[in-house]
C-alpha positions as CSV (number, residue, x, y, z in Angstrom):
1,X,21.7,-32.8,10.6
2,X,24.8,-32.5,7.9
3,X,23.2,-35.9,6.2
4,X,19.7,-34.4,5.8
5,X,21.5,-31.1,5.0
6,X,23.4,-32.9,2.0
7,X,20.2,-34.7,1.4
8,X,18.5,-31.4,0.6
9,X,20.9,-30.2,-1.3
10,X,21.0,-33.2,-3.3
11,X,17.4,-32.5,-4.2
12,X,17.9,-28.7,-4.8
13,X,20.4,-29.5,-7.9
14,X,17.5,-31.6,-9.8
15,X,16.2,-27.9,-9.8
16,X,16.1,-25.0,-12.2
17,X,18.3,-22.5,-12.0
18,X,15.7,-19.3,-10.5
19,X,12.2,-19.7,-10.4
20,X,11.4,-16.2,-11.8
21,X,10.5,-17.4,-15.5
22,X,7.8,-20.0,-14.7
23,X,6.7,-17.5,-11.5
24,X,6.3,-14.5,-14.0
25,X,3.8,-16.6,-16.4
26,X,1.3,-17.6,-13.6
27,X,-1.5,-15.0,-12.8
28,X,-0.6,-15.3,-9.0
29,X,2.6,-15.1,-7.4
30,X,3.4,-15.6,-4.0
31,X,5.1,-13.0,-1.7
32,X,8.4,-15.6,-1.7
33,X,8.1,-15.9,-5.2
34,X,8.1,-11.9,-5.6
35,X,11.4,-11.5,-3.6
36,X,13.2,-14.3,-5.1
37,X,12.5,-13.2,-8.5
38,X,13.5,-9.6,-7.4
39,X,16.9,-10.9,-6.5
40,X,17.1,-12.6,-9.5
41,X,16.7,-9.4,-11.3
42,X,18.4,-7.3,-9.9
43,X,21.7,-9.6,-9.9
44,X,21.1,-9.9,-13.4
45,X,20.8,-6.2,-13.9
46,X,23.8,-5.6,-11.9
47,X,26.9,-7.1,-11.2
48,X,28.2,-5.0,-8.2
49,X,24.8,-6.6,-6.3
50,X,25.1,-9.9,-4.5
51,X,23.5,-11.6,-1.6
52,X,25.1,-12.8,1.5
53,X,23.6,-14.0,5.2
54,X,22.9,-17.7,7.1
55,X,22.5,-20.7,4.1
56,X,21.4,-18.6,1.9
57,X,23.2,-20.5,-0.8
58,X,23.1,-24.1,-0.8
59,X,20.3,-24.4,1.6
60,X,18.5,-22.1,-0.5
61,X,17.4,-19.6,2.1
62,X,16.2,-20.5,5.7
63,X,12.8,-19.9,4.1
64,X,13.8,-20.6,0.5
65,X,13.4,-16.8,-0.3
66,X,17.0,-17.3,-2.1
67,X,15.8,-20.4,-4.0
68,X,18.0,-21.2,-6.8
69,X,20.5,-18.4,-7.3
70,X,23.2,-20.2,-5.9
71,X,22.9,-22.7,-8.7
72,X,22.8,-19.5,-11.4
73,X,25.3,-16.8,-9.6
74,X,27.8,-18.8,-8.0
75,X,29.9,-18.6,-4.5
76,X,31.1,-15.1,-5.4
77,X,27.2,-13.4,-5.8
78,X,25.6,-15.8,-3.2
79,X,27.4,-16.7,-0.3
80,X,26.8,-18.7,3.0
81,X,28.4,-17.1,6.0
82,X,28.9,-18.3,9.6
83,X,26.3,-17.6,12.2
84,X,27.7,-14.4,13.2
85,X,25.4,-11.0,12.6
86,X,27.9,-9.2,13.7
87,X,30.6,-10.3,11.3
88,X,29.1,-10.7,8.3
89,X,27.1,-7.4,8.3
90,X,30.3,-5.9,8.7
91,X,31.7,-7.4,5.8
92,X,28.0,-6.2,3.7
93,X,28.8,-2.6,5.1
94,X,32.2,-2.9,4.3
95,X,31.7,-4.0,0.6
96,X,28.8,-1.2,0.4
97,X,31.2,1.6,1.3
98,X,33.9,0.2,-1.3
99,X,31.0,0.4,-4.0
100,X,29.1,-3.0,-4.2
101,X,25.7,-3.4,-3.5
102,X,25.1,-6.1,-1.0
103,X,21.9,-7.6,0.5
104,X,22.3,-8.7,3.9
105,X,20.0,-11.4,5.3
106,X,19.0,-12.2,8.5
107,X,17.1,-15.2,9.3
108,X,15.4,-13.3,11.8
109,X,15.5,-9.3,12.8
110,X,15.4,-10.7,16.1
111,X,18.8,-11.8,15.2
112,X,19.2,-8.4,13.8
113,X,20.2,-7.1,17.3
114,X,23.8,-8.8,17.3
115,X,24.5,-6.7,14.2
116,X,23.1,-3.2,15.4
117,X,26.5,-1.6,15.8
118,X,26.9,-1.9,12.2
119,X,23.5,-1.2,10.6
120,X,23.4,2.2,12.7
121,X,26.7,3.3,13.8
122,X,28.4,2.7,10.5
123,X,25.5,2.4,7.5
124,X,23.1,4.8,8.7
125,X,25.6,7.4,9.5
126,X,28.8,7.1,7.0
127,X,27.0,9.5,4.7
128,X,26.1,12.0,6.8
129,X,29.5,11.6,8.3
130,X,31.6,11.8,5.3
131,X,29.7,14.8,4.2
132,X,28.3,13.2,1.6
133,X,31.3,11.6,-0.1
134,X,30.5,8.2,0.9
135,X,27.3,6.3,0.3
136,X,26.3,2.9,1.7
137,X,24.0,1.4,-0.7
138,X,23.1,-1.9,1.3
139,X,19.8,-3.6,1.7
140,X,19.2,-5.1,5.3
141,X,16.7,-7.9,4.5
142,X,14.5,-10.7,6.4
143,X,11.8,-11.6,8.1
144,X,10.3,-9.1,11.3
145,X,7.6,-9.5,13.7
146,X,5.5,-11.6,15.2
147,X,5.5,-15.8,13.5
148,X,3.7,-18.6,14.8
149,X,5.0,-20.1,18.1
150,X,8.5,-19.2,18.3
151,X,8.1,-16.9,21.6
152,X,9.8,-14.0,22.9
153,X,12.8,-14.0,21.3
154,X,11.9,-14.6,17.7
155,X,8.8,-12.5,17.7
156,X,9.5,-9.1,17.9
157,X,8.5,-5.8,15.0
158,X,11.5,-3.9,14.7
159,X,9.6,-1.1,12.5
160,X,9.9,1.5,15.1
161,X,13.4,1.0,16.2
162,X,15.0,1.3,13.0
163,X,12.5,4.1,11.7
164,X,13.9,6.1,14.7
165,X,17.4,6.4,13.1
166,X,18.0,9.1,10.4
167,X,20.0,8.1,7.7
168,X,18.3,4.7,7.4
169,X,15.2,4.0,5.1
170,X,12.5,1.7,6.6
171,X,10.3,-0.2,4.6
172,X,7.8,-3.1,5.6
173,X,5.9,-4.9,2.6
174,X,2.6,-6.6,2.9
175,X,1.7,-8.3,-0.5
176,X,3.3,-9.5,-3.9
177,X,3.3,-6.2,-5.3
178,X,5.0,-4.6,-2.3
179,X,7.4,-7.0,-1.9
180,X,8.8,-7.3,-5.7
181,X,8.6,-3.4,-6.3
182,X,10.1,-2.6,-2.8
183,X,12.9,-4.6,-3.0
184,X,13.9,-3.6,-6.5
185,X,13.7,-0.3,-5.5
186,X,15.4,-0.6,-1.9
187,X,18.5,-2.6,-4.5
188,X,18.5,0.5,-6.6
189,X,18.7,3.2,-3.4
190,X,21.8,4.7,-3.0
191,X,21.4,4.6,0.9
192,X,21.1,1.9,3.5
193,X,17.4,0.6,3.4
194,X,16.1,-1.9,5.8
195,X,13.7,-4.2,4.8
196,X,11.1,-5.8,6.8
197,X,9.3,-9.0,5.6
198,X,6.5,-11.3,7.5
199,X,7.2,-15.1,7.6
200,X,3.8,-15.9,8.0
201,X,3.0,-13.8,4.7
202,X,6.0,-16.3,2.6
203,X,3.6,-18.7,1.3
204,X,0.6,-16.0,0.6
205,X,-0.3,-15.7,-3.1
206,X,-1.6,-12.5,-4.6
207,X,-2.7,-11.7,-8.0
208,X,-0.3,-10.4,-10.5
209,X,-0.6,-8.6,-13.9
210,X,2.1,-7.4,-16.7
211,X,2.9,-4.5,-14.9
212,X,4.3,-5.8,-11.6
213,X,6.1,-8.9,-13.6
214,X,7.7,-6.1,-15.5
215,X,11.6,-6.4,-15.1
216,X,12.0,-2.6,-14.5
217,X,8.6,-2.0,-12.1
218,X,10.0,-0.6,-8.6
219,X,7.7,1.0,-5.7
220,X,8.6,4.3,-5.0
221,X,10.1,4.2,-1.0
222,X,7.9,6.7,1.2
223,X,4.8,6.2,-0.5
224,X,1.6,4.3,0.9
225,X,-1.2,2.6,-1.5
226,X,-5.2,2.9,-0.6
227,X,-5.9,-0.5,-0.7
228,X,-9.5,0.4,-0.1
229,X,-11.0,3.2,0.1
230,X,-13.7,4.5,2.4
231,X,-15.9,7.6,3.9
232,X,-16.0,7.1,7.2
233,X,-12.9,5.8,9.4
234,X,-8.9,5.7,7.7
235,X,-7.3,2.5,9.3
236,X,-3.5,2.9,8.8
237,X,-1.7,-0.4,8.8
238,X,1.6,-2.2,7.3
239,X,3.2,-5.7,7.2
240,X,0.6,-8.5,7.9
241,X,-1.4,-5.9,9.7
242,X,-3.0,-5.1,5.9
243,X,-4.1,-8.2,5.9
244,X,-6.2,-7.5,9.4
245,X,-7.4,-4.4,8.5
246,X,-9.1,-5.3,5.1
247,X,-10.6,-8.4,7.1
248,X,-12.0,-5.7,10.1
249,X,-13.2,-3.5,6.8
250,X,-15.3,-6.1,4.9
251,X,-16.8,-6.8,8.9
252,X,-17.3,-2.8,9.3
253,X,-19.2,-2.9,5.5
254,X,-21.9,-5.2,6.8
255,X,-22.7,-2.6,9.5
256,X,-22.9,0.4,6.4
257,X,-19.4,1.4,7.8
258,X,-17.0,1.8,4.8
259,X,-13.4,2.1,6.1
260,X,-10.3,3.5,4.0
261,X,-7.3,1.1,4.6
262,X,-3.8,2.8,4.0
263,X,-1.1,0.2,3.4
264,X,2.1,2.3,4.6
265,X,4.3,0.4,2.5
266,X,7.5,2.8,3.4
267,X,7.6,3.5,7.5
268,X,10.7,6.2,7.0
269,X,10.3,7.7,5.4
270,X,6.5,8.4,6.3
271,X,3.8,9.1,3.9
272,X,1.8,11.7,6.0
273,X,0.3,13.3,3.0
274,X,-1.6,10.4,2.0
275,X,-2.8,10.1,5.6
276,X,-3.6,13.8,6.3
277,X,-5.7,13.1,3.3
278,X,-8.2,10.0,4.2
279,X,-8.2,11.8,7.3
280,X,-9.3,15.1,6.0
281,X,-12.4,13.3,4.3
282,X,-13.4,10.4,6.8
283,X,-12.1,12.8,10.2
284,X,-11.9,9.5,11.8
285,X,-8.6,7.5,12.4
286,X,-7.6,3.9,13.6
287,X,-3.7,3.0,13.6
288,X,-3.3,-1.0,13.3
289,X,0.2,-2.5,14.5
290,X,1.7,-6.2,15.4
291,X,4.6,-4.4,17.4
292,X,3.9,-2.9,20.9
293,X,2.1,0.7,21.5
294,X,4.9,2.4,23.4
295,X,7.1,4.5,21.0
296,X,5.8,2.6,17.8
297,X,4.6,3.4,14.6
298,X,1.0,3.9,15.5
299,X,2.5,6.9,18.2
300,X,4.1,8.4,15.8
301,X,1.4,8.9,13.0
302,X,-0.7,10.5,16.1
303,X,2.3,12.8,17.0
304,X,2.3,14.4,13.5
305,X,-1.4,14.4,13.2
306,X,-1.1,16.2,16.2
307,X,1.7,18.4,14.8
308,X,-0.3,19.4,11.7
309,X,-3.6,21.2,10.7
310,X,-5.3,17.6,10.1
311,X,-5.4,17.2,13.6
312,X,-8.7,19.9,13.7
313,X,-10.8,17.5,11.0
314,X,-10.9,15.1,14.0
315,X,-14.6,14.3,14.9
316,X,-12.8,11.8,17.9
317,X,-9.3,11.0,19.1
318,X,-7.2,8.7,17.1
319,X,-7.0,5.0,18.4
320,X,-4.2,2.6,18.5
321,X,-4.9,-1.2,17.6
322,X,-1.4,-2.7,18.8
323,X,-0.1,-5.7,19.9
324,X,0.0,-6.2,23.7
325,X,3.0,-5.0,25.8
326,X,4.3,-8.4,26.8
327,X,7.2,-10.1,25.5
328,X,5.5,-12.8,23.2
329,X,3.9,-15.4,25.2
330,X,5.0,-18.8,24.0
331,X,1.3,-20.4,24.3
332,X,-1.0,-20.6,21.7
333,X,-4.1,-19.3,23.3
334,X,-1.8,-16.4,24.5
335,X,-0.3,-15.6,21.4
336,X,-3.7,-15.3,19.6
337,X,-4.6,-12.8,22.3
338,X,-1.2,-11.0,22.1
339,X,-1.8,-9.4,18.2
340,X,-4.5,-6.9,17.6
341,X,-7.4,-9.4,16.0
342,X,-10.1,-8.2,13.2
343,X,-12.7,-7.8,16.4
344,X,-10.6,-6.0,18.3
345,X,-10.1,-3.4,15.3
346,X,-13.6,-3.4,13.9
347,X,-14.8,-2.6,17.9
348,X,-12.5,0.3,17.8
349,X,-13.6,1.6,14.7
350,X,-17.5,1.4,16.2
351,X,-15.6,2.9,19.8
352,X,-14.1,5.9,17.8
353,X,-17.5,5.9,15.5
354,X,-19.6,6.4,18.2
355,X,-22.9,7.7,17.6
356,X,-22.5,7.8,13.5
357,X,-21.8,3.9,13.4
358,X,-25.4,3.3,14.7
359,X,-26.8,5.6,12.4
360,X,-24.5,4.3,9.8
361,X,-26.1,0.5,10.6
362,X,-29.8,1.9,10.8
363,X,-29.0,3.8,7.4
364,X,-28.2,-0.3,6.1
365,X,-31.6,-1.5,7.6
């Protein structure tokens, strides 16, 4: 292990220093390629920020997220810790309240769970606490949900949990453009913000133009993008879950269904206006989820539909697409059964629908 860890490491120093300039030439960028060069930015931009959390430095990055900034900031800005949540997230918090702005990786949110003490108890709350003398600007950063064969204990969406805490901002990026803007802006927030990536969305390539490349473009946090829009059913989704719903869409348009997708982008807080208005026009409503139905996101967009005046341009209930309320089953035919799939959400849609998806497929014919 330390021989093929010195091994890579060897190979790593042939490397540039960052891969943001040749990333930011190429038309696509992939959603690793947006983080790491959102890093690189923002420790440019400002010195009190630096990076911390298991080999994130001379390994790169457990999933090379951190890929060359070792070579460019140095121990002090990007530093390997033991592998102890607990400890070093104590340290990030720490440095946070003293006035630096760290980013705290975990390799997994799973892992996440050792460090809760400090991410809720001491970040989310200081502020409030202090009245308002102290803020803990610290980004809590890594990759949530469900993977590919890694079971139980490495599989879990954590979206809910932390959304449940006030004082802590939740967001949960699906593409490029998400992921770059987000984390700029979470950087930039003067409050703790916990960030929630997909490891099985590292590798995915999206197209880029000038305007996300741009050094100074940020996504507003608590503000969800139409990635398509639609007349007749609003599908509200985040995280890989995007990726589902425009798949069950593009189905649903060969039956004359068109389908608005909302990409929630921000989870706390909670863009309900931009809900409350695809609802208004389609009066149909879908929520789309990897993490389990009790308590989770998709409950809690139908308590405030509920809660508002949106809830009487309902034509039918709203449905949750979730995943199943299991632990993660470590077998592959299970697994694929476990996560909402694109039939399962284009048969809700037809389910909440009813009569108006025949007539929408016989307007097609």
């Amino acid at each position: 292990m330390l021989r093929s860890r010195l091994t890579q490491a060897a190979c790593a120093a042939q490397r540039a220093f960052s891969t943001t300039p040749k990333v930011l030439a190429a038309k696509q960028m992939t959603v690793r390629d947006a983080l790491n060069s959102a890093l690189d930015e923002e420790l440019s931009r400002d010195d009190r920020v630096f990076l911390l959390g298991e080999e994130v430095a001379q390994y790169d990055g457990a999933y090379k997220v951190s890929r060359g900034l070792w070579k460019k900031y140095g121990d002090k800005r990007i530093i390997d810790t033991p592998i102890t949540e607990m400890g070093f997230a104590g340290i990030a918090v720490g440095a946070a309240m003293a006035g630096l702005r760290p980013v705290c990786e975990f390799m997994t949110f799973n892992f996440a769970m050792q460090a809760i003490d400090h991410i809720i108890n001491s970040a989310a709350k200081t502020f409030y606490m202090s009245a308002g003398a102290v803020n803990v600007p610290i980004v809590f950063r890594g990759p949530n949900g469900a993977a590919s064969g890694v079971a139980a204990q490495h599989s879990q969406c954590f979206a809910a949990w932390y959304a449940h805490c006030p004082g802590l901002k939740v967001v949960s990026p699906y593409d490029t453009e998400d992921a770059r803007g987000l984390l700029k802006a979470a950087i930039r927030d003067p409050d703790p913000v916990v960030f929630l990536e997909n490891e099985l969305m590292y590798g995915t390539a999206f197209p880029v133009d000038d305007k996300i490349t741009d050094k100074d473009f940020v996504v507003p946090i608590g503000k969800a993008k139409i990635m398509r829009p639609g007349k007749d059913i609003t599908i509200v989704a985040h995280s890989k879950a995007v990726e589902t719903a425009l798949l069950a869409a593009a189905e649903l348009a060969k039956k004359g269904i068109e389908a608005e997708i909302i990409n929630l982008r921000s989870i706390r807080p909670l863009d309900t206006a931009t809900i409350f208005a695809s609802v208004r026009k389609t009066h149909h409503l879908i929520t789309l989820e990897n993490g389990w139905p009790q308590h989770g996101v998709g409950a809690e967009i139908c308590a405030r539909i509920m809660e508002d005046e949106t809830f009487f341009e309902l034509d039918a209930p709203v449905w949750r697409c979730c995943g199943v309320d299991v632990p993660m089953p470590y077998a592959k035919t299970l697994e694929l059964h476990a996560l909402p799939r694109v039939a399962d959400v284009a048969e809700a849609a037809l389910k909440v629908l009813g009569g108006k998806a025949g007539k929408a497929t016989a307007a097609l014919k």
